[in-house]
VMD Tcl script that builds the backbone (N, CA, C; Angstrom):
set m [mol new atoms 498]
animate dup $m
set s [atomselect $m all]
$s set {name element resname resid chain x y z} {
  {N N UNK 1 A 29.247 7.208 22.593}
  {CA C UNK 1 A 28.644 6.210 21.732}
  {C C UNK 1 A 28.364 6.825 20.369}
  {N N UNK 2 A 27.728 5.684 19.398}
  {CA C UNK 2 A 27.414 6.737 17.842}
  {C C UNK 2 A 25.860 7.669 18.200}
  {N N UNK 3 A 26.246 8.293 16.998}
  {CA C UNK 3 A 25.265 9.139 16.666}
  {C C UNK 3 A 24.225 9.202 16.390}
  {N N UNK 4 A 22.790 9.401 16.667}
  {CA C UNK 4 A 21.552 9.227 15.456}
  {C C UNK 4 A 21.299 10.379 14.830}
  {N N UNK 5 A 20.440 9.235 13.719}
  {CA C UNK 5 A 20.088 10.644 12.826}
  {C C UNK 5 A 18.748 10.132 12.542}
  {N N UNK 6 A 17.736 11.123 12.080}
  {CA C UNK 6 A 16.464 10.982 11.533}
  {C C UNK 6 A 16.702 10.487 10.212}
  {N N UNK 7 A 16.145 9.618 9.572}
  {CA C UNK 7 A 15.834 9.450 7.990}
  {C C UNK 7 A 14.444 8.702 7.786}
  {N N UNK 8 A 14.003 9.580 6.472}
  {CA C UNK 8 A 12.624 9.446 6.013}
  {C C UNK 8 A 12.529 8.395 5.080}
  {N N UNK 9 A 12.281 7.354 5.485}
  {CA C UNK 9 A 12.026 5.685 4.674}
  {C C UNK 9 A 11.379 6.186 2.976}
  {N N UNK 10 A 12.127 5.866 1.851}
  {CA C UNK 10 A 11.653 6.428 0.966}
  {C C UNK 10 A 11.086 4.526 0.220}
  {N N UNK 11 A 11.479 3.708 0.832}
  {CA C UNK 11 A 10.838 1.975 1.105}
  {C C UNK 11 A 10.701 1.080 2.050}
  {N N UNK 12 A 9.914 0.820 1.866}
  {CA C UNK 12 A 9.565 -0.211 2.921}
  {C C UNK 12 A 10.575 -0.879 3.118}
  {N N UNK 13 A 11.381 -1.142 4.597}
  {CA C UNK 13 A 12.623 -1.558 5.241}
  {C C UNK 13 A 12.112 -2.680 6.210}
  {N N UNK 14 A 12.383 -3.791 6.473}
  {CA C UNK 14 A 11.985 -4.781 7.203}
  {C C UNK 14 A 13.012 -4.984 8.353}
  {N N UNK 15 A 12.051 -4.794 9.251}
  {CA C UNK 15 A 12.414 -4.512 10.480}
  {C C UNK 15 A 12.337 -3.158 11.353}
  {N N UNK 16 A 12.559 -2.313 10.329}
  {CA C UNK 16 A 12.492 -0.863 10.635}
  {C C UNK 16 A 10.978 0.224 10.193}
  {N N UNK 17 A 10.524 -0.213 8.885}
  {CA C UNK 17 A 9.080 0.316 8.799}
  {C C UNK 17 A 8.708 0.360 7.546}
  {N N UNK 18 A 7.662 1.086 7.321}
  {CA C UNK 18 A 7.084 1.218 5.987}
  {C C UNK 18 A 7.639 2.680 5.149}
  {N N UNK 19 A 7.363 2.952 3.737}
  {CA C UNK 19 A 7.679 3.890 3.364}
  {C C UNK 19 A 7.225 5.132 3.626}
  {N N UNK 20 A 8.004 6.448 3.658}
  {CA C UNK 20 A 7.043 7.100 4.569}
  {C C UNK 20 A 7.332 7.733 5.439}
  {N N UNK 21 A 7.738 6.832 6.410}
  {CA C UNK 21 A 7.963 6.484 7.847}
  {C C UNK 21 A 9.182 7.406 8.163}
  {N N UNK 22 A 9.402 7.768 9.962}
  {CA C UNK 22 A 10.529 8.781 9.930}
  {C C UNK 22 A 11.108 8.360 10.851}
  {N N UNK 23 A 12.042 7.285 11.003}
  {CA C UNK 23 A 13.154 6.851 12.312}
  {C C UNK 23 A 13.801 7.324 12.535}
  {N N UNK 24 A 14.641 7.226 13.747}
  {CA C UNK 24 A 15.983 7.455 14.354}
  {C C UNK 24 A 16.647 6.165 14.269}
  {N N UNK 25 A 17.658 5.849 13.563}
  {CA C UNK 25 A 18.352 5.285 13.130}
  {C C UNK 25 A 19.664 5.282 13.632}
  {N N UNK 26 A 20.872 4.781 13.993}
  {CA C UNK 26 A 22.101 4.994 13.980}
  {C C UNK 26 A 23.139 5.764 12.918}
  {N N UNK 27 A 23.960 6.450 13.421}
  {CA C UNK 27 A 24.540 7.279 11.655}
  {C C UNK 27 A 25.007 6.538 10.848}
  {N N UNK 28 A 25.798 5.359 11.638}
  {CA C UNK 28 A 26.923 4.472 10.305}
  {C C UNK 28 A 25.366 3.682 9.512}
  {N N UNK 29 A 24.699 2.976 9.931}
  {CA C UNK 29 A 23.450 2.611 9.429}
  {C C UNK 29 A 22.719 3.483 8.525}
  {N N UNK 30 A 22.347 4.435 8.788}
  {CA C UNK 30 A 21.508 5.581 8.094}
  {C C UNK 30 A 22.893 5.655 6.713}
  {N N UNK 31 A 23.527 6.302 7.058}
  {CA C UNK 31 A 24.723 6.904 6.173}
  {C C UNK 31 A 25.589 6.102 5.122}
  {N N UNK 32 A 25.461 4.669 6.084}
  {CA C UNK 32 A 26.361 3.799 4.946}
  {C C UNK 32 A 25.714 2.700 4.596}
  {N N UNK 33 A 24.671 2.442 4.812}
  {CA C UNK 33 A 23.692 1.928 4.213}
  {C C UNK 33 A 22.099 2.291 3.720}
  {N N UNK 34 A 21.566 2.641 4.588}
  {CA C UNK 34 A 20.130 3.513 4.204}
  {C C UNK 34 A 20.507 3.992 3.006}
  {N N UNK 35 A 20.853 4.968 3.255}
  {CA C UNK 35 A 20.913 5.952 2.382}
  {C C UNK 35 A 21.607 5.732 0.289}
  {N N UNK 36 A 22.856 5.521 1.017}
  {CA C UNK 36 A 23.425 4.514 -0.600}
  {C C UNK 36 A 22.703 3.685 -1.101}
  {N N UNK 37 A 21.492 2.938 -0.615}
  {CA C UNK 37 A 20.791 1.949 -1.446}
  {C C UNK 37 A 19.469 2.589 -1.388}
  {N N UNK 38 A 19.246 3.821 -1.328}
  {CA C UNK 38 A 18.123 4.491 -1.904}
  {C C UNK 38 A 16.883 3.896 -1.357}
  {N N UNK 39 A 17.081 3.827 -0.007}
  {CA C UNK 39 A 15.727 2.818 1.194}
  {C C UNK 39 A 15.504 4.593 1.917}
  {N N UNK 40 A 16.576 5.508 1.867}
  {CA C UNK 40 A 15.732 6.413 3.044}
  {C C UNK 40 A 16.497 7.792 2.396}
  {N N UNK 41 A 16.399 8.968 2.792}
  {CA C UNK 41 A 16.729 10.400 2.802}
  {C C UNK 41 A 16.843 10.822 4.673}
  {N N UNK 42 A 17.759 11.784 4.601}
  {CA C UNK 42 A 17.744 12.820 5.320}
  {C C UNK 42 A 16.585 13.051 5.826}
  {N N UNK 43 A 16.524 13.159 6.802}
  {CA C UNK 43 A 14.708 14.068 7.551}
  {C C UNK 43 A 14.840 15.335 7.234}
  {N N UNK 44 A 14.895 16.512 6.533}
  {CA C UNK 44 A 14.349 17.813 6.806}
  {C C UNK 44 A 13.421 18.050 7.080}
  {N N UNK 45 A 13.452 19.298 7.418}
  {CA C UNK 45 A 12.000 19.842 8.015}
  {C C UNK 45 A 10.761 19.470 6.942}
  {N N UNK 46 A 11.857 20.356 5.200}
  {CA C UNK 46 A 10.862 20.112 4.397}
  {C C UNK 46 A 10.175 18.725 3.390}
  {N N UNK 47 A 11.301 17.996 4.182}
  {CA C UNK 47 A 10.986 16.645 3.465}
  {C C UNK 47 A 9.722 15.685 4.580}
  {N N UNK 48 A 10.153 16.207 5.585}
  {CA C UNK 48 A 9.209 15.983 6.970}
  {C C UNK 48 A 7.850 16.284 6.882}
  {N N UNK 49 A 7.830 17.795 6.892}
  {CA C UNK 49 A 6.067 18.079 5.871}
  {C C UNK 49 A 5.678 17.649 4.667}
  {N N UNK 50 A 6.792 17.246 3.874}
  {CA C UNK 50 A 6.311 16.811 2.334}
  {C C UNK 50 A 5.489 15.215 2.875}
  {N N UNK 51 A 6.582 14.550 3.082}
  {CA C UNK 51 A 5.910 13.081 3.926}
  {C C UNK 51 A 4.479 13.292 4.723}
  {N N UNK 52 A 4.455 14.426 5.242}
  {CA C UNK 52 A 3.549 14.062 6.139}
  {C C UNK 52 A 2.098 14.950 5.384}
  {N N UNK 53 A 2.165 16.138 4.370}
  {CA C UNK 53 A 1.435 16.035 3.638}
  {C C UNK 53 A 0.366 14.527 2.701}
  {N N UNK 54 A 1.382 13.800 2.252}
  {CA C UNK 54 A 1.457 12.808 1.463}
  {C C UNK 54 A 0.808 11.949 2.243}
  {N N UNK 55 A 0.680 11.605 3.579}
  {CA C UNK 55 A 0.343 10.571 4.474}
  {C C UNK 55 A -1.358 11.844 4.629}
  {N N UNK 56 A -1.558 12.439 4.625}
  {CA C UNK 56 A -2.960 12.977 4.915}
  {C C UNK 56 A -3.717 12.736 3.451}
  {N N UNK 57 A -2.974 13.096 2.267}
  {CA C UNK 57 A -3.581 12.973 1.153}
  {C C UNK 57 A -3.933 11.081 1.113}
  {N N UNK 58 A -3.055 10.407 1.341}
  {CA C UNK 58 A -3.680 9.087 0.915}
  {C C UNK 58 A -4.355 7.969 1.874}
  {N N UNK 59 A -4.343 8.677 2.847}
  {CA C UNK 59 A -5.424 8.764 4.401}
  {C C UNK 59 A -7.104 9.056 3.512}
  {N N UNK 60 A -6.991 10.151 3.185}
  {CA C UNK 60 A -8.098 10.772 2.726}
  {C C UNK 60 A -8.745 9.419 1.523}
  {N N UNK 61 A -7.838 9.280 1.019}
  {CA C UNK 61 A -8.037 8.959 -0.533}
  {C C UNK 61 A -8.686 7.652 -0.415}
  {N N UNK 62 A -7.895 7.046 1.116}
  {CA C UNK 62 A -8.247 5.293 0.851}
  {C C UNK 62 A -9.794 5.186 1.960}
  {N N UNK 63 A -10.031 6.564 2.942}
  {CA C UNK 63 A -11.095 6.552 3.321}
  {C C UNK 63 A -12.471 6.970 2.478}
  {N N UNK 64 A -12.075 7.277 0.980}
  {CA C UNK 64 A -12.771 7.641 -0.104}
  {C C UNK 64 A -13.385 6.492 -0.638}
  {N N UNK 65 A -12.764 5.680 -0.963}
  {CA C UNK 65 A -12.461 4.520 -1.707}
  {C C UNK 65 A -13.334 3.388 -0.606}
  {N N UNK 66 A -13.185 3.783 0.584}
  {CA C UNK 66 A -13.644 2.623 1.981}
  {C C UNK 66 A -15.394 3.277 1.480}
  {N N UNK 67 A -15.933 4.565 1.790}
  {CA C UNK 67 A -16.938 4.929 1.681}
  {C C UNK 67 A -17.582 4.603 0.273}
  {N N UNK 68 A -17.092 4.689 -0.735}
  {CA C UNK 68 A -17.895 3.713 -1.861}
  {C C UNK 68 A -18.077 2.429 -2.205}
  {N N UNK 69 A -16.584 1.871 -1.615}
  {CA C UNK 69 A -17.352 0.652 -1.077}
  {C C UNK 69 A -18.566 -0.100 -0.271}
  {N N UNK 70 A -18.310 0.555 0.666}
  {CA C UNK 70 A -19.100 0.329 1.455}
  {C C UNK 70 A -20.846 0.757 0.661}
  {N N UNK 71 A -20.822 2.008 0.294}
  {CA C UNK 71 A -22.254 2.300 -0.632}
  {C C UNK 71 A -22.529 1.256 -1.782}
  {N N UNK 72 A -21.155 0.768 -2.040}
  {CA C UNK 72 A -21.529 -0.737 -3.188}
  {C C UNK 72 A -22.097 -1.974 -2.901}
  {N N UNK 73 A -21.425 -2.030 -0.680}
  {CA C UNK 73 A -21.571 -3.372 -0.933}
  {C C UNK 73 A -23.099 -3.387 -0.260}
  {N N UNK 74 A -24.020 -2.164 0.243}
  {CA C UNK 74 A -25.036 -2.041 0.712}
  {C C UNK 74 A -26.259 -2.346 -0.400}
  {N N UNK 75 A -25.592 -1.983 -1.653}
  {CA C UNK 75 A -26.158 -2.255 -2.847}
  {C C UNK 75 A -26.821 -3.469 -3.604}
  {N N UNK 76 A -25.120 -3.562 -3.373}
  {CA C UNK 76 A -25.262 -5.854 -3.716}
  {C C UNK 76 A -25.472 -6.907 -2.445}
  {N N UNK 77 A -25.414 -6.376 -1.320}
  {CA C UNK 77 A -26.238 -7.456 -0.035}
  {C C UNK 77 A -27.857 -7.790 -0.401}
  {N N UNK 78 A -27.403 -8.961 -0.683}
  {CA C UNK 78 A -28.805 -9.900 -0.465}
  {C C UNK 78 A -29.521 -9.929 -1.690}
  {N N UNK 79 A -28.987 -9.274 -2.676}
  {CA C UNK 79 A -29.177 -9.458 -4.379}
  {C C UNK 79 A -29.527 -10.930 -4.617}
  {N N UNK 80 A -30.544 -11.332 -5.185}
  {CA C UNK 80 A -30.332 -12.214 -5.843}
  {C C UNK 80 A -30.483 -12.367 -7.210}
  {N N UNK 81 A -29.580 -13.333 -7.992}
  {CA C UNK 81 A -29.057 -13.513 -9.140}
  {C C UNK 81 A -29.642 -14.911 -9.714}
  {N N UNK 82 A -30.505 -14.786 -10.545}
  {CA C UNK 82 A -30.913 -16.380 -11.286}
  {C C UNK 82 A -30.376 -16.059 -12.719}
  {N N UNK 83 A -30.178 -18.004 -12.680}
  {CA C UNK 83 A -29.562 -18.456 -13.849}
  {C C UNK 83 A -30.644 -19.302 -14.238}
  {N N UNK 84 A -31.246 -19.327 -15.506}
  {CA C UNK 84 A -31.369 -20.378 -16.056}
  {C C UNK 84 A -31.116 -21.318 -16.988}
  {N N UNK 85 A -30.390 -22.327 -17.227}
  {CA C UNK 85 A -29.581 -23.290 -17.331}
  {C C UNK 85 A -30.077 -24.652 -17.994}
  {N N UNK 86 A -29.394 -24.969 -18.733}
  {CA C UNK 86 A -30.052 -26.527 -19.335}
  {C C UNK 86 A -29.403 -27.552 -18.343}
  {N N UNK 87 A -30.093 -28.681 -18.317}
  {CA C UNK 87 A -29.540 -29.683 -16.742}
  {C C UNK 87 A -29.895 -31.055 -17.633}
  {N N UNK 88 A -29.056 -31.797 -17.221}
  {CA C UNK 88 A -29.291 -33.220 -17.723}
  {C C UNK 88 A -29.641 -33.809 -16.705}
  {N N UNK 89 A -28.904 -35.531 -16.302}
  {CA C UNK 89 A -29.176 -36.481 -15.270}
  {C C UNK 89 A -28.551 -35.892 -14.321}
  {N N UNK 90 A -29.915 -35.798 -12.609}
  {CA C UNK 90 A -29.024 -35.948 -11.562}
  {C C UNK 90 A -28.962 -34.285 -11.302}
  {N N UNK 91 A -29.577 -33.265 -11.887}
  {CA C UNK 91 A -29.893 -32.106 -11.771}
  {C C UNK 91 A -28.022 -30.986 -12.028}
  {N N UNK 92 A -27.432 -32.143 -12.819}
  {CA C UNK 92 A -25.839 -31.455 -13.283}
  {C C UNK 92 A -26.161 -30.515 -14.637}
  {N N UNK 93 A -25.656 -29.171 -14.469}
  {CA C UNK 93 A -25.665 -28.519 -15.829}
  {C C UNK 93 A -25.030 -29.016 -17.179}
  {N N UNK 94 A -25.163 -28.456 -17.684}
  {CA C UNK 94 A -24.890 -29.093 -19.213}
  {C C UNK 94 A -23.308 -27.870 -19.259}
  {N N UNK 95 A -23.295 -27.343 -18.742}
  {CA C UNK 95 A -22.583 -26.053 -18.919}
  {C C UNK 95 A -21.829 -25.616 -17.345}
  {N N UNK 96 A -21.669 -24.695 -17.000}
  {CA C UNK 96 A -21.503 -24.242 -15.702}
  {C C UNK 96 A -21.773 -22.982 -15.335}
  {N N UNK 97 A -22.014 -22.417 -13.880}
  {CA C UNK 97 A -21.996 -20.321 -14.005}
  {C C UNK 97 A -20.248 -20.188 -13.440}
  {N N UNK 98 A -19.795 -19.046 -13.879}
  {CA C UNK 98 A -18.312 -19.413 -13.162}
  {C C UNK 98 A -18.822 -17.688 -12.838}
  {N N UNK 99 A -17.980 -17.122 -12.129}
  {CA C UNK 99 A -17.819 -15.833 -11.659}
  {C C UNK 99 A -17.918 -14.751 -12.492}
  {N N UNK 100 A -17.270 -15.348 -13.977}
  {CA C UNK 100 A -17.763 -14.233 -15.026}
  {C C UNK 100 A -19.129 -14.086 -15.156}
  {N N UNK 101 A -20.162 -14.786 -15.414}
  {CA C UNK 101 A -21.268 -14.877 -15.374}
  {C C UNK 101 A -22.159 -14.099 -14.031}
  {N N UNK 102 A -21.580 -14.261 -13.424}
  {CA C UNK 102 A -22.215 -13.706 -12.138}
  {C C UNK 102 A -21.299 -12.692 -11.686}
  {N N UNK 103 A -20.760 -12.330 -12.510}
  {CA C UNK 103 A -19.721 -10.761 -12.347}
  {C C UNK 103 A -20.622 -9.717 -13.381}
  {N N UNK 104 A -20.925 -10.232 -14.796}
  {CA C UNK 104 A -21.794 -9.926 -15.979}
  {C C UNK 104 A -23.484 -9.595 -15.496}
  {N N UNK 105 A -23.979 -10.470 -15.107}
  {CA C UNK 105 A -25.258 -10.382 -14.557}
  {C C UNK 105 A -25.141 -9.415 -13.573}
  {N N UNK 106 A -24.321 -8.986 -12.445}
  {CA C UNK 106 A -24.464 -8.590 -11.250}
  {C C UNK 106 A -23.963 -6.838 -11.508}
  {N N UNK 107 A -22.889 -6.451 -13.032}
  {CA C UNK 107 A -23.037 -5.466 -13.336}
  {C C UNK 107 A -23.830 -5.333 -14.016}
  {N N UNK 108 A -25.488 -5.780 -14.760}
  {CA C UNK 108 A -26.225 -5.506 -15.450}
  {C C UNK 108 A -27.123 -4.975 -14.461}
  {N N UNK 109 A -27.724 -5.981 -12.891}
  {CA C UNK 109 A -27.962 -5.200 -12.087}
  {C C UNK 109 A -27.998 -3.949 -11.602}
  {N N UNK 110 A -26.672 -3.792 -11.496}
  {CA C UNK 110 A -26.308 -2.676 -10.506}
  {C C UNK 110 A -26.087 -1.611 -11.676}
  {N N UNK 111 A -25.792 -1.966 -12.602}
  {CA C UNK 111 A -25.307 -0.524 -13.774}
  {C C UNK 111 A -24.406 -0.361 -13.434}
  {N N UNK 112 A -23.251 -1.258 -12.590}
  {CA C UNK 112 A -21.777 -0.748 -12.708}
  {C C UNK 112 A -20.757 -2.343 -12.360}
  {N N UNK 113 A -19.503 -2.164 -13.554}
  {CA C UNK 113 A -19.041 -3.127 -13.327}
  {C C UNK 113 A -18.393 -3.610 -12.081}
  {N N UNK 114 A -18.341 -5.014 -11.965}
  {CA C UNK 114 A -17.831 -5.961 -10.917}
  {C C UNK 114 A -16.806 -6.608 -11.402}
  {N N UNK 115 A -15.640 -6.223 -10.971}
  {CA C UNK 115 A -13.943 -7.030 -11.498}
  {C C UNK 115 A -14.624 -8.928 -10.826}
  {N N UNK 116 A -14.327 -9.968 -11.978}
  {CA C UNK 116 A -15.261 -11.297 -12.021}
  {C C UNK 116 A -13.569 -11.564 -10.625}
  {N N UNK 117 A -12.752 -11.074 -10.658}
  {CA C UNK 117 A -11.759 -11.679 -9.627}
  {C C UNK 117 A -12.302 -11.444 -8.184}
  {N N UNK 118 A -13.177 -10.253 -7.967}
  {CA C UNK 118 A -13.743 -9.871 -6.813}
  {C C UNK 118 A -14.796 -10.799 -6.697}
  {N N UNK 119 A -15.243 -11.490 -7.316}
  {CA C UNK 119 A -16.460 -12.718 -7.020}
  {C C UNK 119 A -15.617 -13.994 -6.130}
  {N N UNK 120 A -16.446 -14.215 -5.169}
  {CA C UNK 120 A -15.262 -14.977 -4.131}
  {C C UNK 120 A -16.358 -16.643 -4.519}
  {N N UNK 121 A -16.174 -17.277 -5.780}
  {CA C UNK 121 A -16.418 -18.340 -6.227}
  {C C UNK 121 A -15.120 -19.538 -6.573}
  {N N UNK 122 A -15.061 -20.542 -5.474}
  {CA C UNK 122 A -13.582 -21.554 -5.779}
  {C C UNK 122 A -13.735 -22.711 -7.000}
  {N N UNK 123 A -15.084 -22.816 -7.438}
  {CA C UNK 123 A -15.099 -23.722 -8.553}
  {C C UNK 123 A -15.957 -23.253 -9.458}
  {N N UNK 124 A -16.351 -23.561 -10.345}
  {CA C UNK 124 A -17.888 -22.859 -11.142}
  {C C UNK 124 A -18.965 -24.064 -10.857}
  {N N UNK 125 A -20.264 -23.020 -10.655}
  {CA C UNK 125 A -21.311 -23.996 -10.399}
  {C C UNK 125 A -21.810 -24.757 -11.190}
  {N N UNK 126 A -21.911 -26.167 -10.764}
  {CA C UNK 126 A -22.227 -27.443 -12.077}
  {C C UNK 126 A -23.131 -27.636 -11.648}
  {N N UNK 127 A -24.058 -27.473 -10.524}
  {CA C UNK 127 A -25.539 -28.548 -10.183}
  {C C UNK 127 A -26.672 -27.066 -9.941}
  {N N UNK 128 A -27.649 -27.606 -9.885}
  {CA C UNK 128 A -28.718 -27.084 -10.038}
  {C C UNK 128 A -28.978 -26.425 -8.118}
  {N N UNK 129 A -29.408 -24.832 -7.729}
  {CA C UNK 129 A -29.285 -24.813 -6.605}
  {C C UNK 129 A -29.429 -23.409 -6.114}
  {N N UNK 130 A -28.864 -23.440 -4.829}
  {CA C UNK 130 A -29.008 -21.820 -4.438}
  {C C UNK 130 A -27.704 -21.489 -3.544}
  {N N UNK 131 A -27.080 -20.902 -4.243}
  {CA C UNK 131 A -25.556 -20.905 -3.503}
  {C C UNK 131 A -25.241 -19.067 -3.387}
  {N N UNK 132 A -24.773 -18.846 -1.728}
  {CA C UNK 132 A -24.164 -17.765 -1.510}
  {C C UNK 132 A -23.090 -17.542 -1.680}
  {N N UNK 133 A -22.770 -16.354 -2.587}
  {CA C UNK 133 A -21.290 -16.220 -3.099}
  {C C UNK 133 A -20.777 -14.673 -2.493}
  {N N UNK 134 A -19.850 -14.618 -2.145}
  {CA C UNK 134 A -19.105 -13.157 -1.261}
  {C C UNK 134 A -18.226 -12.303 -2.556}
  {N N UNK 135 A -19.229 -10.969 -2.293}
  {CA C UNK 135 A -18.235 -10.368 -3.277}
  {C C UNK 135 A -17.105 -9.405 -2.243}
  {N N UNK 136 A -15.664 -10.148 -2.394}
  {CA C UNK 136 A -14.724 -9.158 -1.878}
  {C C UNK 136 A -14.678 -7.166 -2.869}
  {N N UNK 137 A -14.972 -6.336 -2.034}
  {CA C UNK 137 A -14.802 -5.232 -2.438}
  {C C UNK 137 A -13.647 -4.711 -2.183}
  {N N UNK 138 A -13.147 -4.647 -0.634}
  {CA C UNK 138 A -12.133 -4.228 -0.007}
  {C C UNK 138 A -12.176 -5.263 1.539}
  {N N UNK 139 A -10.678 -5.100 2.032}
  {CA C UNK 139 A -10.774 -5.592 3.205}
  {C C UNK 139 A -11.707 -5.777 4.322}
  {N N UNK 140 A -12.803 -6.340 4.702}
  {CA C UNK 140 A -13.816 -6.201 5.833}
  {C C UNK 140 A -15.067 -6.152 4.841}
  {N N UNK 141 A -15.007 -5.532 3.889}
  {CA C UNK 141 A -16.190 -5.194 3.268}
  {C C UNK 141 A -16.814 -6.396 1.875}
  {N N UNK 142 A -17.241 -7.322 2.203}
  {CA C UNK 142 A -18.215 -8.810 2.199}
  {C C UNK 142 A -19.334 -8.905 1.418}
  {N N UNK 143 A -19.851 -8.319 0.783}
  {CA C UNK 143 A -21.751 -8.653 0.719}
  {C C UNK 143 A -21.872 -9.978 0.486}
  {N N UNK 144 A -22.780 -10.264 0.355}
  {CA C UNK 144 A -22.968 -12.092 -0.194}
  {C C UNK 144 A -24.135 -11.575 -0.930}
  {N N UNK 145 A -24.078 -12.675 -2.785}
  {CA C UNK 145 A -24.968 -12.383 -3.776}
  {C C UNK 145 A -26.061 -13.872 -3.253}
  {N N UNK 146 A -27.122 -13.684 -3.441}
  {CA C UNK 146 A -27.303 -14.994 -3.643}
  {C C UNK 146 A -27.718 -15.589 -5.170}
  {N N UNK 147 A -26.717 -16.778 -5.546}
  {CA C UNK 147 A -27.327 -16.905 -6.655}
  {C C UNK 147 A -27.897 -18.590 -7.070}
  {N N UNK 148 A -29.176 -18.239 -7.976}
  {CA C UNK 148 A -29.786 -19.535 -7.904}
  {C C UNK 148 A -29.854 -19.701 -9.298}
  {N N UNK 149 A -29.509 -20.594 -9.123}
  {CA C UNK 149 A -28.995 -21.624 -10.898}
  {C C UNK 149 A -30.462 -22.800 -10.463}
  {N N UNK 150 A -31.283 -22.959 -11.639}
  {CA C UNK 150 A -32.363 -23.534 -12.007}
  {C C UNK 150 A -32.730 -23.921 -13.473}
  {N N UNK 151 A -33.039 -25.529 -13.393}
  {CA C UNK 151 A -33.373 -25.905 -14.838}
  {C C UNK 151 A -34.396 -25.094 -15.545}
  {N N UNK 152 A -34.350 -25.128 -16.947}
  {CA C UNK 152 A -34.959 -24.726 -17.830}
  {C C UNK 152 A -36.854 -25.217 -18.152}
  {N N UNK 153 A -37.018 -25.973 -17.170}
  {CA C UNK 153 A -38.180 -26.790 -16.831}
  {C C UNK 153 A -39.065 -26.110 -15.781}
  {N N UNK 154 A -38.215 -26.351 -14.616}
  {CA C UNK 154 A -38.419 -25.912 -13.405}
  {C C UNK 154 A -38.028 -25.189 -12.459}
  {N N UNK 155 A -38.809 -24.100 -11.866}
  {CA C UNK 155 A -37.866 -22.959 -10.395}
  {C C UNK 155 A -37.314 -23.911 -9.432}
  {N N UNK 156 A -36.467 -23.103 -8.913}
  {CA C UNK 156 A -36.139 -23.662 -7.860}
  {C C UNK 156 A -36.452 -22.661 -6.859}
  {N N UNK 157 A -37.212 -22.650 -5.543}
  {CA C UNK 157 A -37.871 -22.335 -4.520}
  {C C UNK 157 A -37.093 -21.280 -3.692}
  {N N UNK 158 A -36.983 -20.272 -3.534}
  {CA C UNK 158 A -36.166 -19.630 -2.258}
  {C C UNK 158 A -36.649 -20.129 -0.886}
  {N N UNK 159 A -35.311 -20.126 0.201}
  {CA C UNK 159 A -36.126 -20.899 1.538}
  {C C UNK 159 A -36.699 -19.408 2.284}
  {N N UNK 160 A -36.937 -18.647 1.970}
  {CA C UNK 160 A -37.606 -17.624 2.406}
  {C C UNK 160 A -38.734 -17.602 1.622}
  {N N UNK 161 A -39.037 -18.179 1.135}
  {CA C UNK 161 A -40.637 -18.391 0.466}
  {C C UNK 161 A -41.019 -19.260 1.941}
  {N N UNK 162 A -43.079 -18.488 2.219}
  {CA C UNK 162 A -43.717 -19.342 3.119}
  {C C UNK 162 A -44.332 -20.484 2.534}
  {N N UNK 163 A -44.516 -20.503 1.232}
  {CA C UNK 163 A -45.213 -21.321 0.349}
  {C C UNK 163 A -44.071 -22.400 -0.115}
  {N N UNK 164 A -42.980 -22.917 0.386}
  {CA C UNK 164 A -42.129 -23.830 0.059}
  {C C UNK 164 A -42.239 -25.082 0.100}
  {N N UNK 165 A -43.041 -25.209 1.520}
  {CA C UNK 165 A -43.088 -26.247 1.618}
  {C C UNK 165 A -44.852 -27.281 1.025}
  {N N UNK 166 A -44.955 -26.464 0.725}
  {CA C UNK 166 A -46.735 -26.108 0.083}
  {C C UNK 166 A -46.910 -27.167 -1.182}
}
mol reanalyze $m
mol bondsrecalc $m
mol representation Tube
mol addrep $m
């Protein structure tokens, strides 16, 4: 039957794996295709440790990146963020908060910026209120801000106040 050969995925190949990656492949496959369209290399030994160096370094790097997240989003859980706002009829703003606003405020907080795309807001807020908004950091990692938009007249109440209903 044919031959295999090892080759080290130098792109992501569908069906076969990610970049990186080190298959056994068939030779006419590897040889007359892999390879001519610049999807894979030869396995050597030393291309084998180079890869697999490279896979510890960005192992490391993205569990770096997971751990400050995570110290960010311990930061911004349960923050809350007031707006105050001019309101006409019916308790509707005159204006709106959109994510920039509460991306702006929330790095004045914290002393460090918040990309306003990581604010997980689908419209900008028009009414007067107390709305939980999710800041995406990284995959899994969630906080929710809370933010309360209130007329220029009057607070609006947190429901964790005992005096609310008072």
């Amino acid at each position: 039957m044919g031959t295999k050969i090892k080759v080290l995925l130098t792109q992501d190949v569908q069906k076969l794996g990610a970049a990186g990656d080190i298959r056994e492949v068939s030779g006419g496959y590897g040889r007359n295709y892999l390879i001519p369209q610049g999807m894979a290399v030869l396995a050597t030994r030393g291309q084998v440790k180079e890869a697999e160096q490279r896979a510890v370094a960005q192992h490391k790097r993205r569990q770096a990146e997971r751990n400050e997240a995570e110290q960010l989003a311990a930061r911004i859980s349960g923050v809350t963020l007031r707006f105050v706002e001019r309101v006409g009829e019916l308790d509707r703003l005159y204006g709106s908060v959109t994510s920039m606003d509460i991306g702006e405020k929330l790095a004045a907080h914290l002393g460090q910026e918040i990309d306003r795309r990581r604010i997980d807001l689908d419209e900008p807020i028009k009414r007067i209120g107390i709305y939980p908004v999710k800041v995406r950091l990284m995959t899994g990692i969630e906080p929710v801000v809370n933010v309360v938009v209130e007329g220029e007249a009057g607070a609006v109440q947190l429901p964790e106040d005992p005096n609310a209903d008072a």
